[in-house]
N, C-alpha and C positions, 0 to 999 in steps of 0.2 A: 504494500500500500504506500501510496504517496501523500505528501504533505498536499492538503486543498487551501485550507484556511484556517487564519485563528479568532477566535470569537471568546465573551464571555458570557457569564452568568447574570444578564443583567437584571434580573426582578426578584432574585433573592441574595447571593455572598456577595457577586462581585468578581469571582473567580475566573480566572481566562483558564480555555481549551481548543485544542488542536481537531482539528475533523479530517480525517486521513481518506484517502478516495482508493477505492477496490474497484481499481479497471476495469476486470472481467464482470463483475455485479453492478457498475455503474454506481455505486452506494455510498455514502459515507459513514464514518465511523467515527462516533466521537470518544476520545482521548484527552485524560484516563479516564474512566470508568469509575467512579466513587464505589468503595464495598459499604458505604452508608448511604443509600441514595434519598431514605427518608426525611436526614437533612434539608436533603434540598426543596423539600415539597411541604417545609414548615413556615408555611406563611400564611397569614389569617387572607391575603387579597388571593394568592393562587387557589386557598382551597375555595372557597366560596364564591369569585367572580362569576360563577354559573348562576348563581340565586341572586348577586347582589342589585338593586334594582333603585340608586340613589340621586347616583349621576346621569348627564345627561348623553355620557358614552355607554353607561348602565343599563340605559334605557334603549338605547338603539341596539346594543346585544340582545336583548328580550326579547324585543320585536320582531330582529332576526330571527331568534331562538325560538320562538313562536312558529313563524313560520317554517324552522327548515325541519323542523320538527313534524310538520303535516306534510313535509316533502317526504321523511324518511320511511313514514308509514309508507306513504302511499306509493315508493318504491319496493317496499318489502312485499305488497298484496301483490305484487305481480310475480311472488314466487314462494306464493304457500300452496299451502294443500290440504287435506281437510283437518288434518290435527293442528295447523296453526302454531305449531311448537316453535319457540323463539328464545334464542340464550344473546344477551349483550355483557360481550366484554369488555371490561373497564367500563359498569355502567355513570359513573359517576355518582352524582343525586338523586337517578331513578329517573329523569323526565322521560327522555325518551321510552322507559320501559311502559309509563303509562299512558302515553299516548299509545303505546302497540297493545296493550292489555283493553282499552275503550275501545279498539277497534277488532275485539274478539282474540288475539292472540294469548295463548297461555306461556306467559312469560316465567323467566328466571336471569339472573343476574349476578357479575361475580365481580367485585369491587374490592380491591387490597386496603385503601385508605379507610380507616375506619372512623374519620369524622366525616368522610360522606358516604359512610351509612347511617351514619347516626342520620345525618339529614338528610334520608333518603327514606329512612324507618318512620320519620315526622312525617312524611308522607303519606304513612301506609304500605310503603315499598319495600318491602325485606330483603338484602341482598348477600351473598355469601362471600367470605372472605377470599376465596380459594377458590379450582376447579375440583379441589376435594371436597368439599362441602356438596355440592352439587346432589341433585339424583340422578341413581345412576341409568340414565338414558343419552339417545342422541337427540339432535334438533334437526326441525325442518331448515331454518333461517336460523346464520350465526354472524352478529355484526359485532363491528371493532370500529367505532367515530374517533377517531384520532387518538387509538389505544399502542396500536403495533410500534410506534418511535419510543414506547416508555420501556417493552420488556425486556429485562435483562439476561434471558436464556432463551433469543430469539428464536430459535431451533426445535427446542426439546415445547415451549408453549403452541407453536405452529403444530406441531403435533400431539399436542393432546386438545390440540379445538378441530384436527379433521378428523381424530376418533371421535369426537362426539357429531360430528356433521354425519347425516343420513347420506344413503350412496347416491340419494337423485339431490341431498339437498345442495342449499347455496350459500356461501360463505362472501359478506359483505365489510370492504377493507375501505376507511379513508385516511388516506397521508397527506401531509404536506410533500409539495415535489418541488427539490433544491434546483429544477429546469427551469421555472418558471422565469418570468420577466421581474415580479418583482423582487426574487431573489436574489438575480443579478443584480437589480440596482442597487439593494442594500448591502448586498455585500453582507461583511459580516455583523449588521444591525440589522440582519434580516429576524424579524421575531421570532420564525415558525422553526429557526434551529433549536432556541431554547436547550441550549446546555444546561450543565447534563442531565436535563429533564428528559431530553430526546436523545437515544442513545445509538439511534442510526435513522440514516436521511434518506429518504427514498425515491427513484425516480421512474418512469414507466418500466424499463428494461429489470430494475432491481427485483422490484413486485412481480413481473412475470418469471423471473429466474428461480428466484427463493419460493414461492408456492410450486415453480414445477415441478424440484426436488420432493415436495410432500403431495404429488399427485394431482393438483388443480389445476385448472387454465382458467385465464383471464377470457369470461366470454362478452365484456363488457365495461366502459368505461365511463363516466360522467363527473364532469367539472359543477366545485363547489366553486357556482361565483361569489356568494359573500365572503369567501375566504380572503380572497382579494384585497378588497377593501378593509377589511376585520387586520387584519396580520400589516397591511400600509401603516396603518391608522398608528399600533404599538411600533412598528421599527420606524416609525419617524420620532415617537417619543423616545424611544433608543438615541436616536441617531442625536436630536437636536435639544432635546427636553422636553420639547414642545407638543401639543396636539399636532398641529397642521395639517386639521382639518378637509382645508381644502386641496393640498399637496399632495396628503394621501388619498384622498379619491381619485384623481385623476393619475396615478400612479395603480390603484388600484382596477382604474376603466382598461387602461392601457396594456397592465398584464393582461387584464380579461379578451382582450379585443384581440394581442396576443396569440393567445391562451386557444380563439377558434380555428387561428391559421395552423398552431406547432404544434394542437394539442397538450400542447406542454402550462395546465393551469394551475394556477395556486397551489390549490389542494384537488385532489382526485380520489373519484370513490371508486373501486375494483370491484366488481361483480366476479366470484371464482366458483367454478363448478367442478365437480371432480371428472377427471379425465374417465373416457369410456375405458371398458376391458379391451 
């Protein structure tokens, strides 16, 4: 692996790291690796910016949130079947699991952080620590919203989620992709690298590599355009201190606009099915 870039930690220590590029995967790898990673995920705005609803950037999260939330149901309904079975990993706070539970799906959910389960259980949403905890069955639908850059045994968790995936089901992956336009342009105040929160950086080519090894094909692609804008919005405050506001959207249009020509968008959501016999 080769040196790409060095970035640091900017929403919690402060700490600078290295993100090393694996040619043949297209990937990056970020360096070193903390053996405590729960350090870094001890911030009262990381854990909770999903709920929080004060500010006026608060509030435009929500709204998004809102919406892309009735986007992900109503992708998932285009590939159940009648048991409706649905596991989300790294649910976070539960929203998503009950939008998919209102719209008939018999959910389950496996969240490591355990202050949001606690505010996921305030819900009504119970979530297990673990995929041990779990029952033991497989799912129709198994999704990951921008879970896959946190795990730290990317290999041995990719497979214990396509033992639980059914042999017709479908396996639903979003990443941020270090392709994009506006990852280029920040360089390294690009948000969505979020050291060492995200422990590898994914690009189209990485995702179809790493699931073919465990049997899946990408039969399917679609661009998160609010990512766009959401991830401009933070690496301008990275960058400058600043909101700006209007810098980042149009930074934000740009990747998108981008994003129709190279494919290469923000964030991308992987549609994986398992390969035929």
């Amino acid at each position: 692996m080769k040196p790409f870039l060095r970035t640091k930690d900017f929403s919690v220590t402060g700490e600078a790291f290295e993100l090393l590029l694996d040619e043949d995967l297209q990937m990056l790898v970020t360096r070193p690796q903390p053996e405590n990673l729960d350090l870094y995920y001890q911030s009262e705005a990381y854990i909770s910016h999903t709920d929080a609803n004060s500010t006026f950037s608060d509030k435009m999260y929500q709204a998004v949130k809102t919406f892309s939330l009735w986007m992900k149901t109503q992708l998932i309904k285009g590939y159940a079947n009648d048991n409706r079975s649905l596991l989300d990993f790294g649910a976070g706070t539960g929203d998503f699991l009950l939008a998919a539970q209102r719209n008939r799906w018999s959910v389950e959910g496996v969240e490591p952080s355990r202050d949001a389960r606690m505010r996921s259980r305030e819900k009504r949403m119970e979530l297990c620590r673990d995929m041990d905890a779990l029952p033991k069955k497989q799912f129709q639908v198994i999704t990951l919203w921008h879970v896959l850059e946190h795990l730290p045994d990317l290999e041995n968790q990719i497979l214990q989620l396509v033992w639980r995936l059914e042999d017709d089901g479908t396996m639903v992956v979003a990443v941020p992709n270090f392709k994009s336009y506006d990852a280029k342009h920040y360089k390294e105040f690009w948000a969505a690298y979020d050291v060492p929160r995200h422990l590898w950086h994914f690009s189209r080519t990485s995702i179809e590599k790493v699931f073919a090894k465990h049997g899946l094909n990408v039969v399917q692609t679609k661009p998160m355009i609010f990512d766009a804008f959401y991830v401009s919005l933070l690496s301008e405050k990275y960058k400058t201190g600043k909101q700006n506001f209007i810098k980042a959207f149009f930074v934000g249009l740009l990747s998108n606009v981008n994003g129709w020509r190279t494919k290469e968008h923000s964030s991308i959501i992987y549609i994986l099915q398992k390969k035929e016999p």
